[in-house]
N, C-alpha and C positions, 0 to 999 in steps of 0.2 A: 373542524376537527380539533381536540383540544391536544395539547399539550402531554397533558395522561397518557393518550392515548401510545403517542411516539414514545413517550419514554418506554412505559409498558412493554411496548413490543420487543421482542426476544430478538435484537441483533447482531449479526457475525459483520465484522470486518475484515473483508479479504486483502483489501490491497490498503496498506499502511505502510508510510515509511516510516523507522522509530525515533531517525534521527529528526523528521519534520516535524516532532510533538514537541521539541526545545522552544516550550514558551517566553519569551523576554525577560521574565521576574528569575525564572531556573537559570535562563545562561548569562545573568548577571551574578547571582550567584554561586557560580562554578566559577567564575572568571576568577572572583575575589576567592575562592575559597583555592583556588591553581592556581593564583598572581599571572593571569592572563588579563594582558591589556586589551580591550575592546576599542573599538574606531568608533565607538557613540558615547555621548554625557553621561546620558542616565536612561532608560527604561525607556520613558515615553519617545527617544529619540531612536530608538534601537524599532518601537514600532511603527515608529515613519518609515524606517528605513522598509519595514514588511510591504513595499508597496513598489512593484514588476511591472516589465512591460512584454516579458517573454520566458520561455522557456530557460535561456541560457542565463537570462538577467536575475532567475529566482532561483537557476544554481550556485552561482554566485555567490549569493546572500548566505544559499542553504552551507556551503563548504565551509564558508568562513565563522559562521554557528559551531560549526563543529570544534574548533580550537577550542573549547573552551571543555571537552570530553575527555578526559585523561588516565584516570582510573578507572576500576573496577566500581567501586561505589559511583561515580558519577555515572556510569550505564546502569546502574539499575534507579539509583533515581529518577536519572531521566523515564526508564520506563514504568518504574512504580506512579510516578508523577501521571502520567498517561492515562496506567490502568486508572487509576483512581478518579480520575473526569470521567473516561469512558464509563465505568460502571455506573455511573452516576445517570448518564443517560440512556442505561437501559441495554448496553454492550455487554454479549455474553461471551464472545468467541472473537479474539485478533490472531490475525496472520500479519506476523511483521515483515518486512523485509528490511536486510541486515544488510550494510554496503561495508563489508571489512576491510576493501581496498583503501575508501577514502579514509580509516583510520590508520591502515600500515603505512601509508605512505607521509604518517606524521608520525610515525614512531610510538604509536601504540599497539601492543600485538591480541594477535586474536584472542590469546585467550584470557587477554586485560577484559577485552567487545565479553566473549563470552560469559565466564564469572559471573559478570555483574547481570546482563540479561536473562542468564536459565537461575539466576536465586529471584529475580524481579517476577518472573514466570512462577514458580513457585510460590512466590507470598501470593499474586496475585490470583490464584489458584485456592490456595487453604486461606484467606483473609476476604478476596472478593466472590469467589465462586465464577472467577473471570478464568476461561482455556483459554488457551495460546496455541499456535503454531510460528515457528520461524521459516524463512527464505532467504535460501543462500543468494542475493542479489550480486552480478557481473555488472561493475559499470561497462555501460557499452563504447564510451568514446577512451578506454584504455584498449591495451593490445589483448586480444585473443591469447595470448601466449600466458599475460599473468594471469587471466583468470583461470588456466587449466593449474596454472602453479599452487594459486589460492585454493581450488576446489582437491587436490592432492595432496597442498599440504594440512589442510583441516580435517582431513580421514578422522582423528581421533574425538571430535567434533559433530560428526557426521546422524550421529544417532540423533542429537538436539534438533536439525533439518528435517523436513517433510518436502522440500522443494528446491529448484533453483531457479533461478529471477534473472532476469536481464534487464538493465533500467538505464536511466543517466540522458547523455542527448539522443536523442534517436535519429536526428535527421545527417545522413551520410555512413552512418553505421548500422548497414541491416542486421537483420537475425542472421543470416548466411555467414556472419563473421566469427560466428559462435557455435558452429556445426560440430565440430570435432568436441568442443567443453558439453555440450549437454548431449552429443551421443555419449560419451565419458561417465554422465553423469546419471544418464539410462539406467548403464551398463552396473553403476551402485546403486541403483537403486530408490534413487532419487528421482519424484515428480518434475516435469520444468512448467515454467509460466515463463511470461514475455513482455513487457511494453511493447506494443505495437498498435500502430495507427491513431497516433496522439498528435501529436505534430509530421511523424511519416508519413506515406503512402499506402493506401490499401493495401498494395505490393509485398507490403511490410507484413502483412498480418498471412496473405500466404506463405510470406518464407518463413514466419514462428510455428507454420501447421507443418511445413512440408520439412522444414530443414533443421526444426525442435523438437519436434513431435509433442506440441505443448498440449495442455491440457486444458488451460483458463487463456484467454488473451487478455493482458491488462492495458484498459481505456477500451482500444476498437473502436473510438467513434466516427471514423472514414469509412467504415464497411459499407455505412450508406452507399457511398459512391462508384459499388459495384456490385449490381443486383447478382452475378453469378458467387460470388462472394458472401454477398446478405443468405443467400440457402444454403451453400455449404456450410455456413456456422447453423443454421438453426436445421438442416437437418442433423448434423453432427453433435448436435447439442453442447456445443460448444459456450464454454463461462464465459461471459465476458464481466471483467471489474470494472463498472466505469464510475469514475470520480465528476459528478458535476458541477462545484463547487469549484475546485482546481483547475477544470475546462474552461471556465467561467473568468478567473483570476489569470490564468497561464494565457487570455486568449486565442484558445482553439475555437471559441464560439465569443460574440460580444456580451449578448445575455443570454441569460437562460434561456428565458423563452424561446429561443434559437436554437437551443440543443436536438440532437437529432436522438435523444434517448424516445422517446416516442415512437421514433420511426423503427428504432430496432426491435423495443416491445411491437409492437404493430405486426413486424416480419416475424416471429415467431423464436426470436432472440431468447438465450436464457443469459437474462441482466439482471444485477448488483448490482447496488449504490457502496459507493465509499469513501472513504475522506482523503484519501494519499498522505498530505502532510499537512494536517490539520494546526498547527500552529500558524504555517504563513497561508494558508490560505480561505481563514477566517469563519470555520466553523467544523465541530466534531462528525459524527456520523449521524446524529441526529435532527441538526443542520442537514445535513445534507437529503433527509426523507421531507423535513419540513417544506424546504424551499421547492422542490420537485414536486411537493403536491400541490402549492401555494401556485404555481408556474404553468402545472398541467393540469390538475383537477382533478388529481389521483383519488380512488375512493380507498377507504380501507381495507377493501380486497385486495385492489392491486397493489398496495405498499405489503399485506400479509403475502403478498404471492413474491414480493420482490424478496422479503425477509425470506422466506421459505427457501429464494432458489440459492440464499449463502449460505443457512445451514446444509442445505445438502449438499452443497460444493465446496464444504469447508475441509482442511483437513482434519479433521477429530473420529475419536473414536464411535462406536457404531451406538454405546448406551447413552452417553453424553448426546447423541443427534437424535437419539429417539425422544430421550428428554425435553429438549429443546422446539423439538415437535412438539409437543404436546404441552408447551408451555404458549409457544406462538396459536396452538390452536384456538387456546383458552383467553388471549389476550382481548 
């Protein structure tokens, strides 16, 4: 299968983090251009550094990345810098998700984060022919309390959002902790998604259906491990975003070949491929169709059926998705 072909095809990215696309050469230059001191030499030691042994060891890295985010212009570079890889291979639609926590609580306010993301949204729109959607993401290992305070105090914000996100560690912080923020968040009007079942428990992904009322689960690759579970998502046709690349690097799975994406296609799963935070974990979204076909022996049906099931799960509007149908059909 060549190369053509992957870029060619008409892909959405649902699950992106925007802070994960801060590649080494950008947050050396935000450093110098903020007079933020980094803890590495120069570049090539900063991408040693991209190199985990866990979940918690590659947040870590990722928070500490962030210091170097400060203004308004530095969020949209960082996500013009993005679109512009992304489009390159063939991305037509990202759903970001936005952690406003982990910048308030360095003294940047939301609507430094904002500014600069819905003008980056817009170049990328009239310059690439790239849509956007944003996700109000809730770190999960904060308190419950300030995410309802963040999701209250952005009301004036709230039109830029299509969702709200829960991410960050997952293990000891179920969805249950977040029951009252995204019934809240219902109740505006706003979609929910979820990390769940990445490094949690199956468990995890019932309490994002039952005590979220999500829509998409983001990862889900433990569903395997409970077939009453594996039907109620594919009879409910429920999204799942799973990132195999990130699963791969974060070891939830050693190699690929090990992943249990297979098994969820197989059960009658509606799966997405996506890159999460394609900076540290070593490849964009087209990467990520590559190596899964490379892995499993995907034909180009089933990589057009996988493309097929993010634009219809994406948030966009209804002419842009007919569009994009009819560009993936032609691919």
């Amino acid at each position: 299968m060549s190369d053509d072909f992957l870029t060619r095809l008409p892909k959405a990215e649902l699950h992106l983090h925007i802070e994960g696309t801060l590649e080494p050469e950008l947050m050396f230059q935000l450093a110098q251009r903020n007079g933020v001191t980094l803890p590495y030499a120069d570049i090539e030691a900063a991408r040693a550094a991209y190199d985990f042994t866990d979940l918690q060891s590659f947040l870590d890295l990722y928070y500490q990345g962030m210091s170097v985010l400060l203004t308004a212009q530095d969020f949209e570079d960082l996500a013009m810098a993005y679109f512009q890889r992304a489009a390159k291979e063939g991305v037509v639609h990202v759903e970001m998700h936005v952690d406003p926590q982990a910048h308030l609580v360095r003294g940047v306010s939301f609507d430094t984060l904002m500014e600069g993301l819905v003008r980056a949204r817009q170049r990328a729109l009239a310059e690439l022919d790239l849509s956007s959607a944003m996700i109000l993401a809730f770190l999960r290992d904060r308190p419950a309390a300030e995410a309802m305070e963040v999701l209250e105090s952005s009301r004036h914000w709230h039109e830029h959002f299509s969702a709200v996100g829960l991410d960050s560690a997952e293990l000891g912080n179920p969805p249950s902790k977040f029951r009252d923020v995204f019934l809240h968040a219902k109740a505006l009007g706003l979609a929910r998604v979820a990390h769940a079942g990445e490094e949690g428990p199956p468990g995890y992904i019932r309490e994002a259906l039952d005590e979220l009322d999500v829509c998409r689960i983001d990862h889900g690759v433990r569903a395997v491990e409970d077939v009453e579970l594996l039907e109620r998502l594919s009879d409910g046709g429920t999204v799942l975003t799973v990132c195999p690349l990130s699963n791969v690097r974060l070891k939830v799975v050693e190699r690929l070949e090990d992943h249990t994406l297979p098994q969820l296609v197989d059960a009658g799963l509606v799966v997405t491929l996506n890159s999460d935070d394609p900076a540290y974990f070593g490849g964009g979204l087209r990467d990520n169709y590559a190596e899964c076909q490379r892995a499993f022996g995907w034909s180009e049906d089933t990589l057009r059926w996988l493309a097929g099931n993010a634009i219809d799960a994406a948030f966009m509007d209804e002419d842009r998705r007919a569009m994009l149908r009819e560009r993936l059909t032609n691919a």
